[in-house]
MARSEDO-570316 format. One record per residue: residue number from 1; chain; x, y, z of N, C-alpha, C, O in turn. Coordinates in steps of 0.1 Angstrom, whole numbers. Layout:
[NUM,"A",[X,Y,Z],[X,Y,Z],[X,Y,Z],[X,Y,Z]]
...
This chain:
[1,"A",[-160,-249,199],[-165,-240,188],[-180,-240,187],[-186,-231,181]]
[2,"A",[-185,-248,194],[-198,-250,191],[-205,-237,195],[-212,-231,188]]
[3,"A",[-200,-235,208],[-209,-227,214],[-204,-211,212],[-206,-202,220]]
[4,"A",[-199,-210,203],[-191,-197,199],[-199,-198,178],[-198,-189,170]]
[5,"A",[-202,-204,177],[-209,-206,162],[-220,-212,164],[-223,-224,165]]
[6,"A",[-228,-202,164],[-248,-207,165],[-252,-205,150],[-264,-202,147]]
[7,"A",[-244,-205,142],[-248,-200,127],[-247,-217,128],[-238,-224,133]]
[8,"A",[-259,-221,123],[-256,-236,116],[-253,-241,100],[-249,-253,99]]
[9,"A",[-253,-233,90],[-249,-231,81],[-237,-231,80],[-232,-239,72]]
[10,"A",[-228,-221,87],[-214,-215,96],[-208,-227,98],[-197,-228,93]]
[11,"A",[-212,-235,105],[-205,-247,113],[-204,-259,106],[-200,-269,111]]
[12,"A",[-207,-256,89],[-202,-265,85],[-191,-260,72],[-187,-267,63]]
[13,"A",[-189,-247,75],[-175,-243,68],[-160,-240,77],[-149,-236,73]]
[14,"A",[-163,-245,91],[-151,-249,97],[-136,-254,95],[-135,-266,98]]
[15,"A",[-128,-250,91],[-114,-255,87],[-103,-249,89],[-101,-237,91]]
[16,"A",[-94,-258,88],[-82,-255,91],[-73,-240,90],[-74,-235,78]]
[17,"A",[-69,-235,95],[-57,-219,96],[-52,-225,74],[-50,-218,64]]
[18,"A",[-51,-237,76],[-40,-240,66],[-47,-240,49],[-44,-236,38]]
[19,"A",[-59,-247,56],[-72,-247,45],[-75,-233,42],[-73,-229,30]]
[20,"A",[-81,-223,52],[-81,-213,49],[-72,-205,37],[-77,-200,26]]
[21,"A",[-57,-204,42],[-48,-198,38],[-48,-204,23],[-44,-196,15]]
[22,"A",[-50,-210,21],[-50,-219,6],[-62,-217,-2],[-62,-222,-13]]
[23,"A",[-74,-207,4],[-82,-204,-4],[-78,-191,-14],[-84,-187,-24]]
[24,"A",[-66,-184,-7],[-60,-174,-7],[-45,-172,-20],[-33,-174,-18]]
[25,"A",[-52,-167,-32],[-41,-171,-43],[-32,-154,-46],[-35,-142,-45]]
[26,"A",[-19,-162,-51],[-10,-149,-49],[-17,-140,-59],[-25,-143,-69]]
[27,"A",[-10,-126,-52],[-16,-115,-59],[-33,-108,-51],[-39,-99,-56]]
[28,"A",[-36,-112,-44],[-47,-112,-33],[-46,-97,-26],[-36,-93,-20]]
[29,"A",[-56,-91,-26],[-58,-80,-21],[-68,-84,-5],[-80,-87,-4]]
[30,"A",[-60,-84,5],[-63,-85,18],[-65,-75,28],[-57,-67,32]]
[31,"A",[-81,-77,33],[-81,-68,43],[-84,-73,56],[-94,-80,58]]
[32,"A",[-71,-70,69],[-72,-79,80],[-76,-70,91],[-71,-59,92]]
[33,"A",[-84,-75,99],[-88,-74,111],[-73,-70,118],[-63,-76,115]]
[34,"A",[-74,-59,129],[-66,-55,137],[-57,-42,141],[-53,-35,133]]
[35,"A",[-56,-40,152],[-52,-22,155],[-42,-29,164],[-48,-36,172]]
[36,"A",[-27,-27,166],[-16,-25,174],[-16,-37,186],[-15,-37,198]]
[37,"A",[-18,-46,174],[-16,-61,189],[-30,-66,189],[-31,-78,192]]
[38,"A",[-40,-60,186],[-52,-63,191],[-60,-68,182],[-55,-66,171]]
[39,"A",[-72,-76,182],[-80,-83,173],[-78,-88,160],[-87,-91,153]]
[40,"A",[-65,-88,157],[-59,-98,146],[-60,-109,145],[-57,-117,155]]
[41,"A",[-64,-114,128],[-57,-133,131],[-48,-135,129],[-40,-130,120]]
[42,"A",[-46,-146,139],[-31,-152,136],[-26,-162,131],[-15,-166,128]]
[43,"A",[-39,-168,132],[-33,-183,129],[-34,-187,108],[-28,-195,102]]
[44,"A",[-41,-180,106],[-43,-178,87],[-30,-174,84],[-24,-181,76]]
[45,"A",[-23,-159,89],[-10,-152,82],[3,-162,87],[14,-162,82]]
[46,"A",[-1,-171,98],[9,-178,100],[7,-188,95],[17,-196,98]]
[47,"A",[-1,-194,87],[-4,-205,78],[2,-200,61],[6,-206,52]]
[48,"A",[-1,-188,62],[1,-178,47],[13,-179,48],[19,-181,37]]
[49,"A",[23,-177,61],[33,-176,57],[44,-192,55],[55,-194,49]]
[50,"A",[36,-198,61],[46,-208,64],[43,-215,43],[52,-221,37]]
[51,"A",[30,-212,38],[29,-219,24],[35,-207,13],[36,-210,1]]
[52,"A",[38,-196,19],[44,-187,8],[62,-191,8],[69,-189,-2]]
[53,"A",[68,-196,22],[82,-204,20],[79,-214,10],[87,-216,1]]
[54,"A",[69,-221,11],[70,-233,4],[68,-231,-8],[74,-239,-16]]
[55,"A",[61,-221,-14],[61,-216,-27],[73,-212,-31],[79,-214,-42]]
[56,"A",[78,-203,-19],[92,-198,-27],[103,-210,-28],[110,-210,-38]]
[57,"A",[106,-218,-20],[113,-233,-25],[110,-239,-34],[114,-250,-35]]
[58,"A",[100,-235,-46],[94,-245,-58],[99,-230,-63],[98,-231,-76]]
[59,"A",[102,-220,-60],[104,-211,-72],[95,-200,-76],[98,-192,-85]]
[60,"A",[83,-202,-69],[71,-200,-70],[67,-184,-60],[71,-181,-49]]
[61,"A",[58,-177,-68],[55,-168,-54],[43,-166,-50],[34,-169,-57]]
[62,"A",[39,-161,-37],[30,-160,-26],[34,-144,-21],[43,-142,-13]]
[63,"A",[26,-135,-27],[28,-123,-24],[15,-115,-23],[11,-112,-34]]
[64,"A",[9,-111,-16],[1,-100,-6],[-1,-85,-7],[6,-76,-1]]
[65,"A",[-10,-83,-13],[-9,-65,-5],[-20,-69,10],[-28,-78,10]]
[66,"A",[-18,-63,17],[-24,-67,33],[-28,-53,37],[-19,-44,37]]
[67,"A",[-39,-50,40],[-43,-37,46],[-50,-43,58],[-57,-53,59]]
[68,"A",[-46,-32,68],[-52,-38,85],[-57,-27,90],[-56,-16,83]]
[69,"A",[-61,-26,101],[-68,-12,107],[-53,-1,115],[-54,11,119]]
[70,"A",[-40,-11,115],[-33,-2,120],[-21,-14,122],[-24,-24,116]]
[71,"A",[-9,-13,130],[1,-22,135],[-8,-38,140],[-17,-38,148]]
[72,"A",[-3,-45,134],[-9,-61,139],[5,-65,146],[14,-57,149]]
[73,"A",[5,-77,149],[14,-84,158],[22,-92,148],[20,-94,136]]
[74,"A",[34,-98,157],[44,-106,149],[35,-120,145],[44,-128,142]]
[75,"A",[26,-125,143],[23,-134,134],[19,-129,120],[21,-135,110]]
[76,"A",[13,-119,121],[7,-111,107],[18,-108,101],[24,-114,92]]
[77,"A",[25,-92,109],[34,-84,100],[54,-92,105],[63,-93,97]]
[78,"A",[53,-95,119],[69,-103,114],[67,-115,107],[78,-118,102]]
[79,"A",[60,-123,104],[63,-135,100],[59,-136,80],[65,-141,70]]
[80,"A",[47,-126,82],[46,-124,66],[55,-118,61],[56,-120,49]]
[81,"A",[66,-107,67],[73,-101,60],[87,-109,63],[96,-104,55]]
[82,"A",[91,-118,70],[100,-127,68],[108,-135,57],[119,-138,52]]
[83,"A",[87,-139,55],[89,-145,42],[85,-142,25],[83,-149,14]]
[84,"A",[85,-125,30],[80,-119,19],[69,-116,11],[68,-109,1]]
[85,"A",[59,-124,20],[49,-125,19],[42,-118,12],[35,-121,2]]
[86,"A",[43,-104,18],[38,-92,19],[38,-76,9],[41,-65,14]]
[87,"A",[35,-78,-4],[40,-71,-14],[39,-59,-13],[47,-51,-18]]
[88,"A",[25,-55,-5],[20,-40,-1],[17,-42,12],[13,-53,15]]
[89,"A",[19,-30,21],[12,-32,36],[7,-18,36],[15,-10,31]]
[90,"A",[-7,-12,40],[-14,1,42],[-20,-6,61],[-20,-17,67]]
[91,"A",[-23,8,65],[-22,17,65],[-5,25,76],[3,34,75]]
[92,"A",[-6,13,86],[3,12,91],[10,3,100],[3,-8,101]]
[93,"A",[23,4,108],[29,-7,110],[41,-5,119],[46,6,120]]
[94,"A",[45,-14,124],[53,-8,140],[65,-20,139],[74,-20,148]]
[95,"A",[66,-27,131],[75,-43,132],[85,-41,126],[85,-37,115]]
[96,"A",[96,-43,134],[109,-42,124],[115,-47,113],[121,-41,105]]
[97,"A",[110,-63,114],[113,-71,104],[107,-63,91],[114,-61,81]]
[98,"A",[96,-60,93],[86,-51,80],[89,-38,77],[84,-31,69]]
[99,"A",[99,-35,86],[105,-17,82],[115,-19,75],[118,-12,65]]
[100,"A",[124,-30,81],[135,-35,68],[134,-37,55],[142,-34,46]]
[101,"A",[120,-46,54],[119,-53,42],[112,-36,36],[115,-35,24]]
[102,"A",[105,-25,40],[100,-12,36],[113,-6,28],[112,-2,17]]
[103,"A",[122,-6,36],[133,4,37],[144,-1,23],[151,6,16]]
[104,"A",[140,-17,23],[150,-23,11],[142,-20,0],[150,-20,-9]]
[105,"A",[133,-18,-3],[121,-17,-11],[113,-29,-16],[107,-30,-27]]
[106,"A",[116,-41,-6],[113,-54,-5],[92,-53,-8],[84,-59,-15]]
[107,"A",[93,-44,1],[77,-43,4],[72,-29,3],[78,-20,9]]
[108,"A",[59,-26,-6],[57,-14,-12],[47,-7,4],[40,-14,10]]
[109,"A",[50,4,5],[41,7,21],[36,21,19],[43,28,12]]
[110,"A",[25,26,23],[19,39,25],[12,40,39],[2,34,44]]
[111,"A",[20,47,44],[17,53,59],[6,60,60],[9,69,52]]
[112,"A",[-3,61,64],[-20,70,70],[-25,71,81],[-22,62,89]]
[113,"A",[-33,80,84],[-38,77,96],[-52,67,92],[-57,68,81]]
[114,"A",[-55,59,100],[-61,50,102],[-77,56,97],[-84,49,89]]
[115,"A",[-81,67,101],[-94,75,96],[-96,79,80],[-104,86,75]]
[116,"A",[-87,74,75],[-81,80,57],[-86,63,55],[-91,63,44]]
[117,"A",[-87,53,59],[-85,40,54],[-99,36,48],[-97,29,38]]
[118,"A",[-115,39,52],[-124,34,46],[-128,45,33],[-137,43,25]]
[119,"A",[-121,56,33],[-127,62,22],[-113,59,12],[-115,60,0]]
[120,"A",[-102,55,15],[-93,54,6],[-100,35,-2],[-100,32,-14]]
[121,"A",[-104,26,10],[-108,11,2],[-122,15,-5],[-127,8,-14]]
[122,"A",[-128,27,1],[-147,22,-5],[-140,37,-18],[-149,45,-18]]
[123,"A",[-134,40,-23],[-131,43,-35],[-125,38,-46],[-124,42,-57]]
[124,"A",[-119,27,-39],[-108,17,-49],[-99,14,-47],[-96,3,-48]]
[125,"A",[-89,26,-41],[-71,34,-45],[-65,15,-41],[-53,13,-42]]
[126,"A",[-72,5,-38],[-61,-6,-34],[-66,-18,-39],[-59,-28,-38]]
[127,"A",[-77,-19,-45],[-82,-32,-49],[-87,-32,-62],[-83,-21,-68]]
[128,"A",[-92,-38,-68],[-94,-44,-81],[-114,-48,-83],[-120,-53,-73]]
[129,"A",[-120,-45,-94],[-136,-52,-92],[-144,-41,-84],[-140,-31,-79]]
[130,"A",[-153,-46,-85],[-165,-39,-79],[-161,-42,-62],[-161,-32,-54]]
[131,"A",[-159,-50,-59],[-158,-48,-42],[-144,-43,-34],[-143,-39,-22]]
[132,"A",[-134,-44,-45],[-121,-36,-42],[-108,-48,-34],[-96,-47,-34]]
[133,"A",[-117,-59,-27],[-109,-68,-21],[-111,-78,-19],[-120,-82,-12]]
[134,"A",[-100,-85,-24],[-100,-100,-26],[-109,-108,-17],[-118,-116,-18]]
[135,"A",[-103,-102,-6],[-109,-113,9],[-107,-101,20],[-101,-91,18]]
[136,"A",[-114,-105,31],[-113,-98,46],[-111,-109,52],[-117,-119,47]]
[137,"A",[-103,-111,62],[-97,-121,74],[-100,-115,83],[-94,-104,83]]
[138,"A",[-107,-117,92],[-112,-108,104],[-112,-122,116],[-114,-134,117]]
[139,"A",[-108,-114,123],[-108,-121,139],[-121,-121,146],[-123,-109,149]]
[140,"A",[-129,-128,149],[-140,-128,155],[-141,-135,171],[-132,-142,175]]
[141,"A",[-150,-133,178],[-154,-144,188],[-163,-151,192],[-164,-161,200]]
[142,"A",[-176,-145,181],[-187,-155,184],[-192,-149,167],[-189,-139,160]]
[143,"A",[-200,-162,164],[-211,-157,151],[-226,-162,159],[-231,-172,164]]
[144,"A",[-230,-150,156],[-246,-154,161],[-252,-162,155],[-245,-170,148]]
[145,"A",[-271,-165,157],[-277,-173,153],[-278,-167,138],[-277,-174,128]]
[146,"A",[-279,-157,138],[-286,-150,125],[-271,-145,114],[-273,-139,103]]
[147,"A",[-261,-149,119],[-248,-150,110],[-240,-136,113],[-228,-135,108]]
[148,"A",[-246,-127,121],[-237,-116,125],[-226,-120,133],[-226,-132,138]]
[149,"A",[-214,-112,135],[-204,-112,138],[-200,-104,151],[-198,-92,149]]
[150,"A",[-197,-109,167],[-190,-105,173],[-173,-98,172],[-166,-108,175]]
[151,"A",[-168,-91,170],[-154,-87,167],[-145,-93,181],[-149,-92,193]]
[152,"A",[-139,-95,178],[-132,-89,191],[-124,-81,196],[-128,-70,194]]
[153,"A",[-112,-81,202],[-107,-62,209],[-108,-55,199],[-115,-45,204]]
[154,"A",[-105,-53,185],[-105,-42,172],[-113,-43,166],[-116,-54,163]]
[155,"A",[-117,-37,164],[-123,-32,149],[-118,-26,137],[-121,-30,126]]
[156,"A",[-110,-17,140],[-101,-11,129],[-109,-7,118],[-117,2,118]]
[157,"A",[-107,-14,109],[-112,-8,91],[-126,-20,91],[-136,-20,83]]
[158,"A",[-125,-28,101],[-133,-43,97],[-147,-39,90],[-150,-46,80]]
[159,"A",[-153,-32,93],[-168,-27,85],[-162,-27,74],[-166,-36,67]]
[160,"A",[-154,-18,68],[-152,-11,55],[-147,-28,48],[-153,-31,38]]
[161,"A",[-137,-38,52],[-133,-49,51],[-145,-60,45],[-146,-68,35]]
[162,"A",[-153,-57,56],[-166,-68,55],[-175,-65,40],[-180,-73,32]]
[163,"A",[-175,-45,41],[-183,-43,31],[-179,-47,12],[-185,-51,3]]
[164,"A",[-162,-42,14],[-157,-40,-3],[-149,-56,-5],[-139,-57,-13]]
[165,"A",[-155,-68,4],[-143,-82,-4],[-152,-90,-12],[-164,-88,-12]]
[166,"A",[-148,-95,-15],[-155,-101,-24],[-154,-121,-19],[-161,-130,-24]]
[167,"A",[-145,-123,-7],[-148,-134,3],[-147,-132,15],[-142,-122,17]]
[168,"A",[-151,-139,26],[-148,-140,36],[-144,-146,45],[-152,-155,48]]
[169,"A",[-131,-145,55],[-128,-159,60],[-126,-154,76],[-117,-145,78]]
[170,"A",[-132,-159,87],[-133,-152,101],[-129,-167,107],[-133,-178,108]]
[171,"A",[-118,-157,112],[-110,-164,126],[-112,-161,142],[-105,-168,150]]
């Protein structure tokens, strides 16, 4: 990690997928890194998901609206919508497990094209406050000296992500 985090400031907020996910309280307006397989994280939504079972076994809920730059992969959208995770999903989405839970009306969904997505978050239509979103989870591969961000394969909405949350947590 070292040599992938030249932010020294950076390098001492280091933690766990699990830590992460636990900064993350239900009802959370999320904007994640990723376009159709590509530059998503995975290791936070599979931490989100494995503590939103655990919530739901106390009775308790762990529920998400999740906006991404387009279809993410099965640790994001099968595993969060497995466990329900997932209360809203924008803009769009390719996973079956999550078309079921769409179609039961398990999970609230609005289909878009992907170019509708920074003027629909920098106007509000999905978040709450002056910045519109809870948190951005963005996939990265390096943070520079000066605290900028390498992305990696996607980009997606990530600018619009970075600009309207109000935290941030890069994987």
């Amino acid at each position: 990690m070292a040599g992938r985090i030249l932010n020294k400031q950076l390098q001492s907020k280091v933690m766990s997928a699990e830590a992460a996910a636990a900064l993350i309280p239900n009802g959370s307006v999320v904007g994640m890194s990723g376009f159709t397989g590509a530059g998503y994280p995975k290791a936070v939504p599979i931490a989100l998901s494995k503590r939103a079972l655990d919530e739901k076994l106390k009775g308790k809920a762990l529920k998400l609206d999740v906006l991404t730059g387009a279809s993410t992969g099965p640790e994001q959208d099968m595993m969060m919508s497995t466990v329900e995770a997932s209360r809203f999903r924008f803009p769009y989405q390719g996973d079956a497990v999550t078309r079921e839970k769409i179609n039961a009306g398990l999970i609230e969904y609005q289909d878009m094209h992907l170019s509708h997505v920074g003027s629909m978050v920098r106007y509000g239509y999905y978040g709450k406050g002056k910045n519109n979103l809870d948190f951005a989870l963005i996939e990265v591969t390096k943070i520079n000296e000066d605290g900028t961000c390498v992305p990696s394969s996607s980009c997606g909405a990530n600018n619009v992500y970075f600009e309207h949350a109000d935290k941030i947590i890069l994987e």
